[in-house]
N, C-alpha and C positions, 0 to 999 in steps of 0.2 A: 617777457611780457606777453599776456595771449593773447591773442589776436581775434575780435567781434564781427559776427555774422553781420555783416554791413558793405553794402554795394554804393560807391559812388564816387563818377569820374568827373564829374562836373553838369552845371546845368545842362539843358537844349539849348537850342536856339529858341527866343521867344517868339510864342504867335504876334504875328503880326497885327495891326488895329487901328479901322475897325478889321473885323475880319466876318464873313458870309460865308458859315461851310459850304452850302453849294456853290456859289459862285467862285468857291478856291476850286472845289473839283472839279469844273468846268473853266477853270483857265486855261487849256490848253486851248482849249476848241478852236480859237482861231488861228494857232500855229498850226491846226493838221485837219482843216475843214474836210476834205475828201478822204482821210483816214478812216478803214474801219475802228469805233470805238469799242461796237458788240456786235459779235455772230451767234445767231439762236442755232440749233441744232434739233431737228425732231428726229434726226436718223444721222447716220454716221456718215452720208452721204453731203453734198455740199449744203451751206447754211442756209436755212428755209427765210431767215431775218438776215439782214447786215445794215446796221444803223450808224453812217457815218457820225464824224463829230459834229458836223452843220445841221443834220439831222435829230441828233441827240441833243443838243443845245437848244436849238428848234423848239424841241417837242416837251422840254421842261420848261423854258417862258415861257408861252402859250400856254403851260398846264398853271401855269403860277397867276397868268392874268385872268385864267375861266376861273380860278381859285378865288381871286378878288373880285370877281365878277358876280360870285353867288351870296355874296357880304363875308367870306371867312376874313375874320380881322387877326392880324401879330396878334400871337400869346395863345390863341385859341389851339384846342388840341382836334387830331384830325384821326380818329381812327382809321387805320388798312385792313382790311380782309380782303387784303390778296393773293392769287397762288401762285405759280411758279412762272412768271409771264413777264417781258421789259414792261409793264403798267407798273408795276411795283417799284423800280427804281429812279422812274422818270417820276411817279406820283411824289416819291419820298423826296427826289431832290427841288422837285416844284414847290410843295411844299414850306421847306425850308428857304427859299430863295424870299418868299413873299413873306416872314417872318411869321407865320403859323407853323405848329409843333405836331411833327409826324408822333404815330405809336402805332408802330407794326403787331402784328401780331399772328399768330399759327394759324392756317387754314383750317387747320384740324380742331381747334378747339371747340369744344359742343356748345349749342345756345346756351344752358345756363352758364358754363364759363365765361364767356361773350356779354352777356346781358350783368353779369359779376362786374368784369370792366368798366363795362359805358357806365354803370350807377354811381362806381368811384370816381372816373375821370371825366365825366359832364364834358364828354364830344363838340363842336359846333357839328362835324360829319362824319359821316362813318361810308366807305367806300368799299365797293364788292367786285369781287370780277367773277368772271364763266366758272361755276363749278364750284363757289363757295354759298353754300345757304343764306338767301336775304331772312334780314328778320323783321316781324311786322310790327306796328305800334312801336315806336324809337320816337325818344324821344327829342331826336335832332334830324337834323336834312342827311337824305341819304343816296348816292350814285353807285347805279349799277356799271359792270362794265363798257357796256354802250355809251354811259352818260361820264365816265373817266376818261373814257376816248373822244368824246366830242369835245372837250376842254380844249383839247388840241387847237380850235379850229378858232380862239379866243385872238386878242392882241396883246400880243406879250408882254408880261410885264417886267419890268428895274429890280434888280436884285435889293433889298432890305438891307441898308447900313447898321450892323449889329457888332456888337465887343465880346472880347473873345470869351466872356464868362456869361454872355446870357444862352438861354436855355434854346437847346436846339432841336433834340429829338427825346423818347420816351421810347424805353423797353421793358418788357417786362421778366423778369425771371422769377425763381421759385426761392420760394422765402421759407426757413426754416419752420414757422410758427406752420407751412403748409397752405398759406395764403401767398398768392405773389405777390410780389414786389415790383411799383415803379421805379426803376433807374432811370433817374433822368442826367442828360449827358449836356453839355456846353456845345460851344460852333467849336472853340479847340481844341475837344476829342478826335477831332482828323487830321489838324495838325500834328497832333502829337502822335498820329500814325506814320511821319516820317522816318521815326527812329527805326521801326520795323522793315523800311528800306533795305538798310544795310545788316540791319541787326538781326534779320531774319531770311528775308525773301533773294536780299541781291536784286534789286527791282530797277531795269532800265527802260528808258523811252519804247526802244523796239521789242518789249517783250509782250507775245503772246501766250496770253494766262486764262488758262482751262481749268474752273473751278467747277469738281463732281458735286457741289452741292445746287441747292433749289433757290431761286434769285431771292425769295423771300427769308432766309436763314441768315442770320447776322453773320457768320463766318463767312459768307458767298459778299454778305453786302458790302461789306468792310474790305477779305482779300482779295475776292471775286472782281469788284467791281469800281467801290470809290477809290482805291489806291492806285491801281492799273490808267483810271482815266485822272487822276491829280497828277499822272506824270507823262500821260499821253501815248500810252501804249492799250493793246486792246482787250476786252475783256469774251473769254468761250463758254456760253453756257449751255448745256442741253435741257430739253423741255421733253422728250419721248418717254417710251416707256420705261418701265425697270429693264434694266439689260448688264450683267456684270461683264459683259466684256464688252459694251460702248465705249470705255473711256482708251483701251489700248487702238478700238478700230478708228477713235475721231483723233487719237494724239496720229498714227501712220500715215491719215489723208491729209489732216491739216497742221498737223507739225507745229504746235504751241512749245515754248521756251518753259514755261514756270506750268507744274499740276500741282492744285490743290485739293486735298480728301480729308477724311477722316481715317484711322487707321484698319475700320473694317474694307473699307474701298481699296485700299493695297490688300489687303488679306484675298480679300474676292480677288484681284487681279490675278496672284501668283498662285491659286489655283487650277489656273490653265496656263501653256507656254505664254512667254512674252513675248518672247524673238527680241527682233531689232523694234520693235512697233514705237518704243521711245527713244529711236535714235537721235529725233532732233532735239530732244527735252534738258537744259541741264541739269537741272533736279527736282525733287518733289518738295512740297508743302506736307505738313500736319499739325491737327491741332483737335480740338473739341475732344480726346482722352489720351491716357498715357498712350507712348507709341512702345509697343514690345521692341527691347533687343534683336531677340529673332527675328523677327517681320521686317525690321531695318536691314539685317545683316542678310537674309532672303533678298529683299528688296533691291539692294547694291549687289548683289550677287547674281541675279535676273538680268537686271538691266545697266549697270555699271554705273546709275547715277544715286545720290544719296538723297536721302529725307534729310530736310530741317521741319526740326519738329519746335512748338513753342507751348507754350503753359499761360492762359489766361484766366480771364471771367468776365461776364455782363458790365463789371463796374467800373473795370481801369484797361477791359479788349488785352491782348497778347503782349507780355513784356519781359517775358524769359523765353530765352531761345537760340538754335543753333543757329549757324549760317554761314556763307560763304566765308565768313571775315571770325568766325566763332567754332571751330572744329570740333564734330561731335567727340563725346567722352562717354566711354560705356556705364552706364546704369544713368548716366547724369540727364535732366530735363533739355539743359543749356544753362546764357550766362545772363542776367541783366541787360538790357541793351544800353547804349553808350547814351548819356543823358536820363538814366532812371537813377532814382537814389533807393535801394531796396535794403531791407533788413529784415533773418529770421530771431523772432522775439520769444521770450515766454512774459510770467505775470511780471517781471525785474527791468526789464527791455530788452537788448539785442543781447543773446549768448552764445560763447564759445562758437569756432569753426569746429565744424564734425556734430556738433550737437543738435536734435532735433528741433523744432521750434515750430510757429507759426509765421507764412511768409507774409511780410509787411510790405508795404509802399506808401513811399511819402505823402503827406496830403498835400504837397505843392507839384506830385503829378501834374503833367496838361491833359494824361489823360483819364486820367481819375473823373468820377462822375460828379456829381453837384450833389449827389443824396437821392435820400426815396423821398419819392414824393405823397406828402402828407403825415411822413412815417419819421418827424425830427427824434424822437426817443431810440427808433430802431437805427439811426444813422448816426446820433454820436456813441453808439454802443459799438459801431462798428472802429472806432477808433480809441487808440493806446498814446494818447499824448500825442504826438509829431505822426505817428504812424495809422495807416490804414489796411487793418486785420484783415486778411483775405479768407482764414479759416482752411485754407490747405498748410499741413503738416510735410515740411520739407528739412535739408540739412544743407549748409553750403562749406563748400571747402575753402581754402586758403586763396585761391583762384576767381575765387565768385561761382563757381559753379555749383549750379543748385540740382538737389537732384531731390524728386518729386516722392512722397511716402502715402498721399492719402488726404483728403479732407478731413477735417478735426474729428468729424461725429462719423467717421468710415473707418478707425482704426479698431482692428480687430483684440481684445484681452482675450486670449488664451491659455488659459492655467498662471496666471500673471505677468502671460509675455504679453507685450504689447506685437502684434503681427502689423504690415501691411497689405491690404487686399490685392494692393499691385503685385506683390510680390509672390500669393498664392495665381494669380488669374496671370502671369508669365508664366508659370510652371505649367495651369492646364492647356492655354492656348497653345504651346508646345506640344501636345499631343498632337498625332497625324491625323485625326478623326475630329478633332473640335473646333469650331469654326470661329464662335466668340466662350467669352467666358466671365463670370463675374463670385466674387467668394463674400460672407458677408456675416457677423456676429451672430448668432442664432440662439436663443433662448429658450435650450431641450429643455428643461427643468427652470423651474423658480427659482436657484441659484447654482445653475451650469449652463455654460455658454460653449458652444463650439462654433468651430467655422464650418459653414455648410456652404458647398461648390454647385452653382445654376450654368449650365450650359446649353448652347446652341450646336448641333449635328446633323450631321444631314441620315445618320443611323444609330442605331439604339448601342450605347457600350455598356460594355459591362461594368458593376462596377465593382469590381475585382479589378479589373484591365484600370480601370483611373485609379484607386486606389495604390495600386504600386508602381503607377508612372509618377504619383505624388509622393512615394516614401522611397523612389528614389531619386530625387530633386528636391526632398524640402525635409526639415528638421520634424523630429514627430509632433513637435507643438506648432508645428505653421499647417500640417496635411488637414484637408477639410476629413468630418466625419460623415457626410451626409453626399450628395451625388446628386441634382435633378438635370433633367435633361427638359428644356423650353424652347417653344416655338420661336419665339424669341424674347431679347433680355429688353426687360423695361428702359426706355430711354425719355428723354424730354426733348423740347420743341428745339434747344440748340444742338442734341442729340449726345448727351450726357447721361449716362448709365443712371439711374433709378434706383440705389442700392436701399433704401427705404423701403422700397417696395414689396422688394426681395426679403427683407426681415420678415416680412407678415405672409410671406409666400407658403403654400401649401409645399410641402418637402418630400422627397422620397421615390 
C-alpha cells in the first residue's frame, strides 16, 4: 500500500486560557529581574543598551498605561513606523498587553504605500521614530519618537484577559493580486512558537541569541526576541552600521550561544577567515530563503558548527525544520515539527511520498493566522478542505522530510521540463565570483520561455565563464540562456527574493 505525503505525531499542547501574548512573553521577568533581557550593540565593542528584565517589563506597562491614557481602546489597530531601535518591541508588546492591535510595518515603505495602509486599516495611531518620515494630515493621533518615549513615564497598566483565538497582531505581506495582504494573527501564534524550541532552535534559559537582522523584521521579532525572552534567556541585536564582518567580531567579544541570519549573512561571513570567532556558539539559525548545500557544508567546515535552517511564511511563521533533535539531510528543507499536522497536496489531496505537491497545513494549526483581514474570498481560497495551501511547491519522503522546489508561480517550464529555480541559483552561487543569485521564467518570444540568470559580483564575468560553469553542473534544459549581472537582487521587507521582479527586468 503507498504511502501519503502526510505529517502527523500528534497534537501540541494546548494554549492555555485566557491566554495574553505579552504577558506570556514576559512571564519570566520576575524569575530573572537583574538578568540582561537585551544588549543593543552600535559597535562591536561593549553594549551601548542593556535592558534588564525589571527594565523591560518596566517599560512595556508604562508603554501599555500612556497607550490607555491617550483613549486607545481593545480592538483598535495601532500603526508602527518604526526603525531598528528597543521602541519597536516594547511598543509592540505594550501594545498588545492593553488589548489594542499592533501592525508593524517597513521603515522603508514610501508615503504613498503608507498612506495605502492607514486608508484600509482606519488606525486609532500611527507611531514614528528618529529617521522615519512623519506624514502630515492623518487622519488619526500621531507620536513621534519623543512622544513613544515619554509613555514610559505613564502608570502601568494590567495586562487585558484575552482567549487564545482573539486577534492579537497584524502583518502585512505581499499578496499575489500585487496588493498586500493583512495577516492577521491570534495571542496563540506564540504559543504555538514553542514547537520551534526544540524542533528548530534547541532554545534553553541560558542561551544568548544574536540575531543579524533589524528588530523591526518579523524574523528578528519572533526568533530574535519573543522567543529568547518567553523562556528567559537574552536576546543581541545590533543597531550600527552595515559591516559584514560585525557579526563574527560581536559573536568573539561577547560569546552568544544561538546566531540567527539569513543565508546571505553566512555567505558575507565566509568571505573572510572565520578562525575560532564562533567558538562559543553552538550553531546557527536560518530562515527567510533556501539555504544552499554549499554554504552549509562551507559553513560547518569554517567553524565546525552547523546551520538549522527552517521554511516558513507570514501566515503560519516557521514549521519545517532542522535541528538539534532533527539531523540535517542533503537537498532536504527539514522535518515538520512535533505537534504540526502537514501534508503535500495536489487538486485530489495528499499524494504519494516522492511526488511533488503543494505544502499544506492543517487549519487547526495554533499557528496558523485567522485570515486577511477584509479579504474573506481571498482566505477561503487559500484552503483545500482540512488544509491550508501555502503555495510552495515541495516533495516529502517516507521520513517526513520535506525538501523545498519553489513557490507555485516560481517554477520554471523549460522546453516542457518543469525546472526549480533553487536548483539553477545552487549551481550559480557555486561559482567563486558570485555572491547572490536568482534564475527565473523569461518570456524571449511570444511562445519561448527560457531561464535567464540575475546576479550579484563584486566584478564583471564573463559570460562564457558562467555559461560553462552552468553546463557543467546542470542538464542543458535547466542552464540559464541569458546572464545579468545586478547591483543587487530585488528583495522584500521580510527580505524574500522578488522573482516577479526579475521577469520584467531589463536582461543582458
Amino acid at each position: 500500500m503507498c504511502q501519503l505525503s502526510i505529517f502527523d505525531k500528534g497534537p501540541p499542547t494546548p494554549c492555555p486560557s485566557p491566554f495574553n501574548l505579552a504577558a506570556y512573553v514576559l512571564a519570566q521577568a520576575d524569575a530573572h529581574r537583574d538578568k540582561p533581557a537585551l544588549e543593543v550593540y552600535h559597535s562591536a565593542d561593549k553594549a551601548q543598551e542593556v535592558w534588564r528584565y525589571s527594565e523591560l517589563i518596566g517599560a512595556v506597562m508604562c508603554t501599555a498605561g500612556g497607550l490607555v491614557g491617550l483613549g486607545i481602546q481593545p480592538g483598535e489597530r495601532v500603526l508602527l513606523r518604526i526603525g531598528n531601535t528597543p521602541d519597536f518591541p516594547i511598543l509592540f508588546l505594550a501594545i498588545i498587553v492593553m488589548g489594542a492591535v499592533p501592525v508593524p510595518t517597513s521603515a522603508q515603505l514610501t508615503e504613498p504605500e503608507v498612506r495605502a495602509i492607514i486608508a484600509e486599516l482606519d488606525p486609532a495611531l500611527v507611531c514614528f521614530s528618529a529617521g522615519v518620515a512623519e506624514l502630515d494630515g492623518l487622519p488619526c493621533k500621531s507620536l513621534d519618537q519623543a512622544g513613544v518615549r515619554a509613555l514610559r513615564q505613564s502608570r502601568p497598566a494590567k495586562a487585558l484577559s484575552c482567549q487564545p483565538d482573539d486577534l492579537a497582531y497584524i502583518i502585512y505581506t505581499s499578496g499575489t493580486s500585487g496588493k498586500p495582504r493583512a495577516v492577521m494573527h491570534a495571542h496563540r501564534a506564540v504559543w504555538a512558537r514553542r514547537m520551534m524550541w526544540q524542533g528548530w532552535y534547541g532554545l534553553r534559559e541560558t542561551d544568548r541569541m544574536l540575531h543579524a537582522g533589524a528588530f523591526n523584521w518579523t524574523y528578528t521579532l519572533g526568533t530574535g526576541l519573543l522567543d529568547p525572552w518567553a523562556i528567559g534567556g537574552t536576546s543581541m541585536i545590533y543597531t550600527g552600521p552595515p559591516d559584514r564582518s560585525i557579526w563574527a567580531q560581536l559573536s568573539q567579544n561577547h560569546k552568544p550561544t544561538i546566531f540567527a541570519a539569513a543565508p546571505g549573512v553566512y555567505r558575507q561571513l565566509l568571505s573572510q577567515p572565520v578562525d575560532d570567532k564562533f567558538a562559543d556558539l553552538r550553531h546557527g539559525l536560518s530562515a527567510g530563503e533556501k539555504l544552499p548545500k554549499l554554504l552549509h557544508n562551507r559553513w560547518l567546515e569554517a567553524t565546525g558548527k552547523p546551520i538549522y535552517e527552517a521554511l516558513g511564511m507570514s501566515e503560519v511563521s516557521t514549521f519545517i525544520s532542522t535541528g538539534p533533535d532533527i539531523p540535517y539531510q542533503t537537498g532536504a528543507t527539514g522535518k515538520p515539527q512535533n505537534g504540526r499536522s502537514i501534508a503535500v497536496v495536489d487538486a485530489n489531496g495528499p499524494v504519494r511520498t516522492g511526488e511533488p505537491g503543494v505544502l499544506a497545513v492543517s487549519r487547526n494549526d495554533q499557528g496558523l493566522m485567522l485570515g486577511y483581514r477584509d479579504q474573506p474570498e481571498e482566505t477561503a481560497a487559500r484552503y483545500q478542505g482540512d488544509w491550508f495551501l501555502t503555495g510552495d511547491t515541495v516533495t516529502m519522503d517516507a521520513q517526513g522530510y520535506v525538501t523545498y522546489l519553489g513557490r507555485d508561480d516560481d517554477m520554471i517550464n523549460a522546453g516542457g521540463y518543469r525546472v526549480s529555480p533553487l536548483e539553477v541559483e545552487n549551481v550559480l552561487q557555486a561559482h567563486p565570483n558570485i555572491l547572490e543569485a536568482a534564475a527565473v521564467e523569461y518570456q524571449a518570444k511570444s511562445e519561448t520561455s527560457i531561464i535567464a540568470a540575475f546576479y550579484v559580483s563584486e566584478d564583471n564575468i564573463s559570460e562564457r565563464s558562467l555559461a560553462a560553469h552552468c553546463a557543467k553542473n546542470l542538464a542543458r534544459y535547466k542552464c540559464p540562456r541569458i546572464f545579468t549581472r545586478l547591483d543587487a537582487l530585488p528583495k522584500g521587507a521580510n527580505n524574500k527574493l522578488l522573482r516577479a521582479n526579475l521577469r520584467n527586468s531589463p536582461i543582458g
